[in-house]
KOLMIZA-566526 format. One record per residue (C-alpha): residue in three letters; x negated, y negated, z negated. Coordinates in steps of 0.02 Angstrom, whole numbers, plus 50000, padded with zeros to 5 digits. Layout:
<atoms>
AlaXYZ/...
</atoms>
This chain:
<atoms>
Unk521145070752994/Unk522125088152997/Unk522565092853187/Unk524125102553163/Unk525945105353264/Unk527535106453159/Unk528395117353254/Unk530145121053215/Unk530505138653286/Unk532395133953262/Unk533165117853255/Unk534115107953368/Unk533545123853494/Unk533885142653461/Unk532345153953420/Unk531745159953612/Unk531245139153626/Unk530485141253478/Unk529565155353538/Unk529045148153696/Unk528235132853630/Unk527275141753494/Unk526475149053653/Unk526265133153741/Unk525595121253588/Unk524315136553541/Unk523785136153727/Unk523675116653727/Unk522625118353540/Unk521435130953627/Unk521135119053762/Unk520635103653658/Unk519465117153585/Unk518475116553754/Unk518535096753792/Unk518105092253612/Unk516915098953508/Unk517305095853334/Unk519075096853343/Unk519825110153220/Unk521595115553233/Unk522635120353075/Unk524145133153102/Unk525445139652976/Unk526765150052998/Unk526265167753033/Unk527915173953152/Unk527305159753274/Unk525725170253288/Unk526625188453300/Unk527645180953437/Unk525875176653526/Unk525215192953497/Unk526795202253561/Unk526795191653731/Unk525065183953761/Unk523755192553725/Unk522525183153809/Unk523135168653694/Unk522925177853538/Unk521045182853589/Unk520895165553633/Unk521195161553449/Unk520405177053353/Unk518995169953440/Unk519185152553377/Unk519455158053175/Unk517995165453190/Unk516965149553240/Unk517935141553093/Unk518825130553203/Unk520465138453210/Unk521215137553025/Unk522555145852937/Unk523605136652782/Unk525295142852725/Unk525025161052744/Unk526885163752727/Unk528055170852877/Unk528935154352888/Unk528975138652813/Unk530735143952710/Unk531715134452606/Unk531005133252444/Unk532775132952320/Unk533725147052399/Unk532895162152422/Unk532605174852304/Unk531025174852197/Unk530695193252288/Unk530705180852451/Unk529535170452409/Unk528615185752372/Unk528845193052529/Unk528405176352619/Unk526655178152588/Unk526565197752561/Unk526825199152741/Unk525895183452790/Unk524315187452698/Unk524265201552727/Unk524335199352921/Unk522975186752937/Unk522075197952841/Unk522345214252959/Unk522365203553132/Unk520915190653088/Unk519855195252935/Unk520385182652819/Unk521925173752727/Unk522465158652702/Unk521875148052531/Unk522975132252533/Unk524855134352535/Unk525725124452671/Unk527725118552659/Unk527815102452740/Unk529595099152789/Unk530675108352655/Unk531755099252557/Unk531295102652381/Unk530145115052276/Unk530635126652151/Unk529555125651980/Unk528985143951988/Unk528065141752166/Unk526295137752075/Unk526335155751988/Unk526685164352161/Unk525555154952258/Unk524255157952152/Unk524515177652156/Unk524585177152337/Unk522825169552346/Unk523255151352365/Unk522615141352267/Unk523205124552342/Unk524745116652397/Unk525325102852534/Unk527055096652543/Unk527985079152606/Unk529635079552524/Unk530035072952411/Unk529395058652472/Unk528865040852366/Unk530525035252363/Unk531135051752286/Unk530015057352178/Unk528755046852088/Unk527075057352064/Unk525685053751955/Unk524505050552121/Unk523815064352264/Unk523175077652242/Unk523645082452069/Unk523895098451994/Unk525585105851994/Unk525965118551862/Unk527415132051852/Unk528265136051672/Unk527175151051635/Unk525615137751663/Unk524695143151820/Unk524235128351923/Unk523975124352103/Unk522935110452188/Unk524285100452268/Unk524485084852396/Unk525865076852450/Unk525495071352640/Unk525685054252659/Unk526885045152789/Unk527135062152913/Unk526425076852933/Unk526445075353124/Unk526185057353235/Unk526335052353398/Unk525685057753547/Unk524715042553598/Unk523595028753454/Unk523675032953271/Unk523135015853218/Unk525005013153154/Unk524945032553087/Unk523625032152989/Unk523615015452918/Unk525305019752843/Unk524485035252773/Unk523105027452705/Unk524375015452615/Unk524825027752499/Unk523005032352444/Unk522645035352258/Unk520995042452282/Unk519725036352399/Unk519965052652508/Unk521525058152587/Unk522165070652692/Unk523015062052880/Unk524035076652957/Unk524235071853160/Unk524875078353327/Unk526645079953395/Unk527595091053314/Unk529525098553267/Unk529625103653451/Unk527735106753434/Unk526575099053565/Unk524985096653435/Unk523535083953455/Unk523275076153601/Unk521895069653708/Unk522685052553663/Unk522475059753487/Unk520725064653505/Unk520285048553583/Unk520995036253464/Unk520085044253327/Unk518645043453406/Unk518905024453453/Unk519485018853272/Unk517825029353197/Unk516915018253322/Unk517755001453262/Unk517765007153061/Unk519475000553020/Unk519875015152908/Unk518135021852845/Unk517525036652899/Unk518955048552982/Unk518185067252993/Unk519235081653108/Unk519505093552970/Unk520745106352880/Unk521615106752713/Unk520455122452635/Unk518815110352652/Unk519725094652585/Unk520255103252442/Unk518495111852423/Unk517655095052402/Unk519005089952276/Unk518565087752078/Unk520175093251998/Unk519225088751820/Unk520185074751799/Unk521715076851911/Unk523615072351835/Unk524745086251800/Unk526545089051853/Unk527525102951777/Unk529265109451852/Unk530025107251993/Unk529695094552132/Unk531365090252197/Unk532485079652272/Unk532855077752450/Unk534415083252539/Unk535595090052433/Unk536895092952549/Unk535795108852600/Unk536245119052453/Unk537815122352506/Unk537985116952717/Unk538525130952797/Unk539415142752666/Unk539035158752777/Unk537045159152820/Unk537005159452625/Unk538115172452592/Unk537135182852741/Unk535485180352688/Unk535955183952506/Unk536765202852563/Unk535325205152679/Unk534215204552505/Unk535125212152391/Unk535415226852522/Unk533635228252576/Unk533005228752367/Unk534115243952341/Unk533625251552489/Unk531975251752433/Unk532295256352268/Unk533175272052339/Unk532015276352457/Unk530685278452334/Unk531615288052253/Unk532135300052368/Unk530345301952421/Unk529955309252268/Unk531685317452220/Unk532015324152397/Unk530545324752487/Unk531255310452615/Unk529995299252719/Unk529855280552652/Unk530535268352799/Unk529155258152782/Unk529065252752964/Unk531105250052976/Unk531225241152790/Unk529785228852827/Unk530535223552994/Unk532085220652900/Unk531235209052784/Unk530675200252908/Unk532165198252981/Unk532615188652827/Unk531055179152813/Unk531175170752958/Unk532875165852947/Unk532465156952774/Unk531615142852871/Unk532035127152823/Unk533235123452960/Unk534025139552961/Unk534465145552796/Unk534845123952741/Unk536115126352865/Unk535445111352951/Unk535145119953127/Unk536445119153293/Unk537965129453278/Unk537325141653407/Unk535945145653313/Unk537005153053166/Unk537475167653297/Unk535645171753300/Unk535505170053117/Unk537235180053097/Unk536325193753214/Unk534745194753142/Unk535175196052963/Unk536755209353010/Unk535285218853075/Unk534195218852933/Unk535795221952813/Unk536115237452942/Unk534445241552926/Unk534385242852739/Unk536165251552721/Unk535435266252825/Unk533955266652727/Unk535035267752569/Unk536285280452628/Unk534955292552697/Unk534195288752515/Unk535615293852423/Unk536185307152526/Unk534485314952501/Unk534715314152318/Unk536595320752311/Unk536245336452401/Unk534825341752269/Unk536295339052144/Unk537055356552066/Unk539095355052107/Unk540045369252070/Unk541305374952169/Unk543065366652081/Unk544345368252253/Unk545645358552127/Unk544285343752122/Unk543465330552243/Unk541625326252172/Unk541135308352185/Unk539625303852130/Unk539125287452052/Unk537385278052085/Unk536785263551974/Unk535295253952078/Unk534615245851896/Unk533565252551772/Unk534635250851643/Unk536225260351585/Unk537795252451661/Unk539495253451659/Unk540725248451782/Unk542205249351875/Unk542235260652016/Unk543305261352174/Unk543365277552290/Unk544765276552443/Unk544915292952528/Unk546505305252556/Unk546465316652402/Unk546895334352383/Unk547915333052233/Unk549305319552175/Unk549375309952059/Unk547635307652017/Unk546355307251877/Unk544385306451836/Unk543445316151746/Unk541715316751692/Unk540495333151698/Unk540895338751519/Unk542775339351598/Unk543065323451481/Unk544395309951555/Unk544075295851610/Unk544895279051629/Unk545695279851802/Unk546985266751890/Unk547645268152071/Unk547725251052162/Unk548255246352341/Unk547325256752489/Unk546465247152601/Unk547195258252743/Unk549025255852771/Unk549635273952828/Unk550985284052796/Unk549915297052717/Unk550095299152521/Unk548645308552509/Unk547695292852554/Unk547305283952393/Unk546365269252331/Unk545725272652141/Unk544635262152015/Unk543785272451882/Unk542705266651732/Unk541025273751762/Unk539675275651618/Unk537685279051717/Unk536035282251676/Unk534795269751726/Unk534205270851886/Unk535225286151930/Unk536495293751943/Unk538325302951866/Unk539335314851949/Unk541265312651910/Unk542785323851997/Unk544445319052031/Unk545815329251990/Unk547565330251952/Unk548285321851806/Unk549215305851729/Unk548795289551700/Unk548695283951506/Unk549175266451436/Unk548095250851488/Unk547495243251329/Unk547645225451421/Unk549135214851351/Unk549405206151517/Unk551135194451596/Unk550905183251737/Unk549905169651657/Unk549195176751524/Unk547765193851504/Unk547145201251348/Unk546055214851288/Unk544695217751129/Unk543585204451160/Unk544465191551259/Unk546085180251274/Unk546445171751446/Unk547935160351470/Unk548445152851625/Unk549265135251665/Unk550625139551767/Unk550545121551817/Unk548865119651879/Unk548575139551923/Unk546905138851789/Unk546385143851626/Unk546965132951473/Unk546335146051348/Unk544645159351344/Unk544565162051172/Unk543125172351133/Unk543775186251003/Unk542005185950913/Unk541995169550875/Unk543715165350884/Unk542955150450984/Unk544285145351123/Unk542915136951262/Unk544215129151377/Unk545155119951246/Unk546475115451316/Unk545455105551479/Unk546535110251615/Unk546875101951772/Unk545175098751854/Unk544465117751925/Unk544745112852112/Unk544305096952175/Unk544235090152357/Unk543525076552404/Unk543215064752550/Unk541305068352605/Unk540715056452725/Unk538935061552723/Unk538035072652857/Unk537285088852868/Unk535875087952750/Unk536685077152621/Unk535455059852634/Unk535445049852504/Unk536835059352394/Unk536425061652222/Unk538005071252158/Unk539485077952230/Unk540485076552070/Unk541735066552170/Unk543275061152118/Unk544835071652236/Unk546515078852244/Unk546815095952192/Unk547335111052272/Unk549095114352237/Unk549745132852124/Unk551105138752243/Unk551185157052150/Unk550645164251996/Unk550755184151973/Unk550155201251887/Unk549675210552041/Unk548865227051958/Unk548985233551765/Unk548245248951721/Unk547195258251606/Unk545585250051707/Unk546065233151742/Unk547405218951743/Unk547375204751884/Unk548285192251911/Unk548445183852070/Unk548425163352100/Unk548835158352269/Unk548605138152296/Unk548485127552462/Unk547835110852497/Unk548115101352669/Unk547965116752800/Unk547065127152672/Unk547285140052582/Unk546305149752410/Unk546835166152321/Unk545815167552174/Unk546225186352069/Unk546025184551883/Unk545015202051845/Unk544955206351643/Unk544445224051632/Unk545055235351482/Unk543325234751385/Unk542655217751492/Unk541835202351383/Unk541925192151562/Unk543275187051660/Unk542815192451851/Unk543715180051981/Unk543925184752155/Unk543905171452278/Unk544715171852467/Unk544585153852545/Unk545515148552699/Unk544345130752724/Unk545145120252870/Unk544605103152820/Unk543525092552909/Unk542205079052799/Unk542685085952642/Unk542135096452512/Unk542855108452382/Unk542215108852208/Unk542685125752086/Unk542475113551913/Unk542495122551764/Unk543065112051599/Unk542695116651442/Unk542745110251271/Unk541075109751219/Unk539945095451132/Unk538105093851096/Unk537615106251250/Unk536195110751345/Unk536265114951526/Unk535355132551598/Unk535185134651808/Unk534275150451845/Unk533065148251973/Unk531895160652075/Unk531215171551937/Unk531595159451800/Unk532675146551728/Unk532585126551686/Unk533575115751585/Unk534255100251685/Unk535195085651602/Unk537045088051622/Unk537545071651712/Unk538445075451889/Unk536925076551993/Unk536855090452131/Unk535645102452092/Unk534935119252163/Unk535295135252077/Unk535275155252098/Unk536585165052051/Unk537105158051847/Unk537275140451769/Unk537625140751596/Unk538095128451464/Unk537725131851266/Unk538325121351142/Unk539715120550994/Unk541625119950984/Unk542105111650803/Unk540455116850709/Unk540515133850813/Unk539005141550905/Unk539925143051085/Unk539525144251272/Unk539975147251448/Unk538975152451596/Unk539525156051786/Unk538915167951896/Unk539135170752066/Unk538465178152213/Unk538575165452350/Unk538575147952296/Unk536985137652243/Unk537565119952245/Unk537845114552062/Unk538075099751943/Unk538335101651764/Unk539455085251750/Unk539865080251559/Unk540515096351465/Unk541005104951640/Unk540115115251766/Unk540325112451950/Unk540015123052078/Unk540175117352280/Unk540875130952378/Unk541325123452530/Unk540885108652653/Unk541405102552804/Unk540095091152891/Unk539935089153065/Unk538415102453146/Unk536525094753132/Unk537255078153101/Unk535745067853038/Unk536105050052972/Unk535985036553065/Unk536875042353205/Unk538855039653168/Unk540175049753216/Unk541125043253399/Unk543015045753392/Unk542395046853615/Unk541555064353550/Unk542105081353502/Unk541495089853359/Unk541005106153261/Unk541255108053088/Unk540505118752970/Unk541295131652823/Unk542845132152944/Unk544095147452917/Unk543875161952781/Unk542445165952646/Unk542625176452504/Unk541485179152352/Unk541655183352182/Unk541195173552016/Unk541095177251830/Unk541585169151674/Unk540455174251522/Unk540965165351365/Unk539745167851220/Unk539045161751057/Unk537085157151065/Unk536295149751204/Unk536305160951382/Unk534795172151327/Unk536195181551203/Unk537435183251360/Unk536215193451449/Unk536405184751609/Unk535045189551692/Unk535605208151717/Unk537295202351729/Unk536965193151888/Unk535915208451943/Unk537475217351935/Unk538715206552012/Unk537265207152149/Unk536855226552187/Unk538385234652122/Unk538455254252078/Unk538875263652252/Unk540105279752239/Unk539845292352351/Unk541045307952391/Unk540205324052372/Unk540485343552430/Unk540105360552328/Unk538275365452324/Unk536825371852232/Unk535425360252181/Unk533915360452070/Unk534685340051997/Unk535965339151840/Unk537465331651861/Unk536865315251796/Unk534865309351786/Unk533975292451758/Unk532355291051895/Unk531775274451809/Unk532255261151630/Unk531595246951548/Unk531465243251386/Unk532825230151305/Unk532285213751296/Unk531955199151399/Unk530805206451553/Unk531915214051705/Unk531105222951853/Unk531295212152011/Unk530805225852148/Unk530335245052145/Unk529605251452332/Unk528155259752410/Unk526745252152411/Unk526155242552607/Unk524685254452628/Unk525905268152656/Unk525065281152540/Unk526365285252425/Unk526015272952302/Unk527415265452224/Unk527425248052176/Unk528435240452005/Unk528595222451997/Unk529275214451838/Unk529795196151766/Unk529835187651607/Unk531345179151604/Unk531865170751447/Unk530315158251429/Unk529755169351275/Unk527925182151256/Unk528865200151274/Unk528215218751270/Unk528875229251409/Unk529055248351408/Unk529445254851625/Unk529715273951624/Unk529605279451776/Unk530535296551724/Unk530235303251905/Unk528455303751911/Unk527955304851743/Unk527225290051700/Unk527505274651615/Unk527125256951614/Unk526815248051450/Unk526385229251467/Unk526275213151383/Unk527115198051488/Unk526675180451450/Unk528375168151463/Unk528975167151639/Unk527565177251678/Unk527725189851869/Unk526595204651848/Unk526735217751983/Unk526105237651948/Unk525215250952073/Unk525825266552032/Unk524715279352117/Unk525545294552186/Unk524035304752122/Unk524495309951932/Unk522785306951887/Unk522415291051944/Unk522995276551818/Unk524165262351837/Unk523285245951885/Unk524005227351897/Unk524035220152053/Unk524195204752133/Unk525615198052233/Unk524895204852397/Unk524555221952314/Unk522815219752323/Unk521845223152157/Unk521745207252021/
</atoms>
């Protein structure tokens, strides 16, 4: 019998509720401590217990006092109980990095079992983090029976690169009633495989705990027998006593239960996906600049950030199943972390720039260019400021010309010094290129472009005028056209009569109406780029989508403003295609699965990809994006959900009253981008996975003055090796000594070398990565000391 208290710290309540029972169920849980002996309490969710700490200290001596008479026990060890599709394998990383790590600082010891009740759904790669976080076991509820048919509890659950984790799916709830829990735990006990099972009990969601009534009926019904033996207990000692000789084995994911969730509430996604990307550069910068420039880490302002974001993954927040007025807290709280980490990054890279030599060049304005991977990239750049010369050009430091193109400012003055500019940047990895602009003329753009139609070296892209969507990508290498003629079906609205979390959907691959192409046009042409703009409408909405193909580009970049203002439907991007035979790719958190390709809703990061053949020939197409991860791969198309429209925490049964007024969700404008990557070979030869990393952290351009400096004009801090392993996270390490820690993925489901030169410091990293395998590297600040593997936590292996 597992005394616990669910306790949503956001829900159908904003956070300070939240905050205030925490501190009222951990008093009540003390005090059952005192009136019954044996009773043992078990509490997840670290931020409940940094919100005690921070406003009752008497409570939180009250309970360091009680984990150390065993009786107070910690499972989870994460921040929060997040959402476990969404986030960011780095996330889930940071869950427990700053949960463990707590416990262990505050209390003298961490947690062993991992603890996500109430999310909907479990990505496959959880069993490889857990276990590097220390955890070696694993309770869940959904999916439940109904949903997902397991091969009995516990069992061990294994990730892709085979690390396992004891796991047990609670049975019934993991929180009863406040009074008898006859009725509780005879439906628990229903569900027994085993002879032994693990009853979770006390009041919970809005918190409360066990009870007296609790207390008492389990005293009674161990009195009376009817269910055996029922021992007060915690999930570290049932799983202690468990013989996992013999235990099934699931491998992948454990999904499905509310599918709405991947995509309710368009704009908590889009927040919480800035607020990480922002805060992984800024650390990547700010290690840097400690060592380039002599500039203090932000430890202390970069880890409140990330928890900032860590908390607003819970599984209420970050669903977008919570009130509406809790999205202003969520909107808040991840602005400030995204604040946070743009500060951290500017001070960064102005740190860096001003050790860079600039000579003085009064005819010039230096810009320099910062790429945030550790790989060489080129992109398109776009500086606006009010130049000193007109027209305008780039060039490199050699004085060599580069590709330049001015497009529409963003400020409308009457200045014409104030220009916008796009420039085709070549930089190192993980550094950085100074470029100047100066006078000159613009040379021919090598894109063949009209209004419904681009072209350049490796790509073809023809427009329906009818439908305002590709009817031809013909990919030059091949010769492979991927679309095929299947026009007609990229936007799709349909009527969506199900509530916030999506119950008992399976797929949103609805039939609809489309929206309708008002106006098809070439808005820019230049030596850089050629767009084309396709403005469309539907009811009272509205979408501009901008066809991007850049002069040397093998994608097609798409950028997406949406003017949503319909109410119980949803809007589906579908992308048709005219392949046979295929196999269906969704990237997930530090990985990738293949899912069968028929309509059903499933969770995704940033790509989906489909590889197959058009007439005998080796083609593909995969979509990226930075926002969106509600997907179905539907026949030979791709769908992606970008916007719904259900009615605020509106939880089935309960049906709508035409007597009541209503919020809506995804109302008004979003804007995001996407990418088209046609290929031959399966998605591992598109190079996705750093494609997506740059969609994500673009390169940052930064105007410069004259100075001396002891830096080139262009140097590379940090690279990896080609292949399949990419590096997930570079920062200091949590001790705060200088160390820097290098964390690294295998992402192609294949055994891989890796080769990390850390240029800056000296040193490199060679490695041997296991498929799917996460290995993470402490890089001592002392020259002398060597590099050692480390766990998730950054404690030693």
């Amino acid at each position: 019998m597992i005394g616990n208290a669910h306790i949503d710290p956001v829900w159908l309540w904003r956070w300070p509720e939240g905050y205030q029972e925490a501190r009222a169920t951990f008093w009540s849980a003390v005090q059952r401590m005192d009136e019954y002996e044996d009773f043992v309490f078990t509490c997840n969710q670290v931020v409940l217990l940094s919100w005690i700490e921070e406003s009752d200290p008497a409570l939180f001596e009250q309970i360091k006092k009680r984990v150390a008479e065993g009786r107070w026990v910690f499972a989870g060890g994460w921040w929060v109980e997040p959402d476990c599709n969404v986030p960011t394998g780095e996330s889930f990383v940071r869950q427990g990095l700053h949960g463990q790590r707590y416990l262990k600082a505050k209390f003298g010891v961490m947690a062993t079992v991992g603890m996500n009740v109430d999310p909907f759904g479990h990505t496959a790669m959880l069993p490889q983090i857990l276990r590097k976080q220390r955890l070696t076991a694993y309770c869940f509820l959904r999916p439940g029976p109904h949903e997902r048919r397991l091969p009995g509890s516990p069992f061990w659950w294994e990730a892709p690169d085979g690390s396992r984790v004891m796991t047990h799916r609670i049975p019934h709830e993991y929180c009863g009633p406040r009074a008898d829990l006859a009725y509780h735990t005879a439906k628990a006990i229903a569900q027994l495989s085993t002879n032994e099972a693990m009853v979770f009990y006390g009041v919970g969601n809005h918190g409360g705990g066990p009870t007296r009534a609790n207390l008492d009926s389990i005293r009674k019904l161990n009195e009376l027998g009817t269910f055996g033996r029922l021992e007060l207990s915690s999930p570290d000692r049932y799983f202690a006593a468990q013989n996992g000789d013999d235990l099934p084995v699931w491998a992948g994911e454990l999904q499905h239960h509310a599918r709405g969730c991947y995509s309710a509430h368009s704009a908590i996604k889009r927040w919480n996906r800035r607020a990480e990307n922002a805060l992984l550069v800024a650390e990547k910068w700010s290690a840097m600049a400690a060592v380039a420039g002599g500039a203090p880490y932000p430890l202390t302002e970069l880890t409140h950030a990330w928890k900032q974001v860590l908390f607003n993954q819970f599984h209420d927040i970050l669903p977008g199943s919570s009130i509406e007025p809790a999205y202003d807290d969520a909107r808040d709280q991840l602005g400030e972390a995204t604040a946070i980490a743009s500060r951290a990054r500017n001070r960064a890279l102005q740190t860096i720039a001003r050790q860079v030599a600039i000579p003085v060049d009064v005819e010039s304005q230096p810009v320099i260019v910062f790429n945030p991977h550790p790989w060489p990239l080129r992109a398109d750049v776009e500086v606006e400021l009010a130049l000193p010369v007109s027209p305008a050009a780039v060039q490199d430091e050699w004085g060599h010309s580069v590709a330049t193109q001015r497009v529409q400012p963003r400020a409308t003055m009457s200045d014409p010094r104030r220009q916008r500019l796009v420039f085709a940047a070549a930089v190192p990895p993980l550094g950085y290129r100074t470029y100047r602009l100066v006078g000159g003329t613009s040379a021919d753009s090598p894109v063949t472009a009209t209004d419904t139609m681009l072209e350049n070296e490796h790509l073809l892209v023809e427009l329906d005028s009818r439908t305002g969507w590709l009817k031809r990508l013909v990919y030059k290498r091949t010769g492979v056209d991927v679309v095929g003629g299947e026009a007609g079906r990229h936007t799709v609205v349909s009527d969506d009569g199900s509530d916030t979390w999506g119950h008992n959907v399976v797929t949103y691959a609805l039939a609809g109406a489309p929206f309708r192409c008002r106006q098809m046009k070439l808005v820019e042409h230049g030596p850089v780029r050629s767009v084309i703009r396709v403005d469309s409408e539907y009811g009272a909405s509205t979408m501009v989508e901008e066809i991007v193909l850049g002069a040397d580009a093998d994608h097609v970049e798409v950028r997406l403003t949406l003017d949503w203002r319909e109410r119980l439907k949803l809007l589906k991007l579908r992308f048709p295609t005219a392949l046979h035979d295929l196999t269906a790719a969704f990237e997930i958190p530090f990985g990738h699965l293949q899912r069968q390709n028929d309509g059903a809703e499933e969770p995704g990061q940033t790509w989906v990809d489909m590889s197959g053949a058009v007439d005998g020939s080796s083609a593909g197409l995969a979509v990226i994006n930075e926002a969106k991860f509600g997907y179905d791969v539907s026949g030979n198309d791709i769908g992606v959900t970008i916007a719904r429209s259900p009615v605020y925490a509106w939880h089935d049964p309960r049906e709508l009253s035409p007597e009541e007024t209503y919020s809506y969700q995804d109302q008004g404008r979003q804007e995001f981008r996407y990418l088209l990557v046609p290929h031959a070979g399966d998605w591992r030869a598109a190079g996705l996975v750093r494609r997506s990393a740059e969609l994500a952290q673009p390169a940052q351009a930064m105007l410069e003055s004259f100075h001396d400096g002891r830096l080139p004009a262009q140097s590379s801090f940090a690279s990896i090796s080609d292949g399949s392993v990419t590096v997930s996270a570079i920062k200091q390490a949590e001790e705060g000594t200088g160390d820097l820690v290098v964390r690294a993925y295998e992402s192609a489901g294949r055994e891989q070398h890796a080769r990390i030169d850390l240029t800056l410091l000296g040193r490199t990293i060679e490695a041997e990565f296991r498929p799917y395998e996460i290995k993470t590297f402490l890089v001592p600040g002392d020259p002398a000391a060597p590099v050692a593997e480390v766990d998730l936590l950054e404690f030693p292996n």
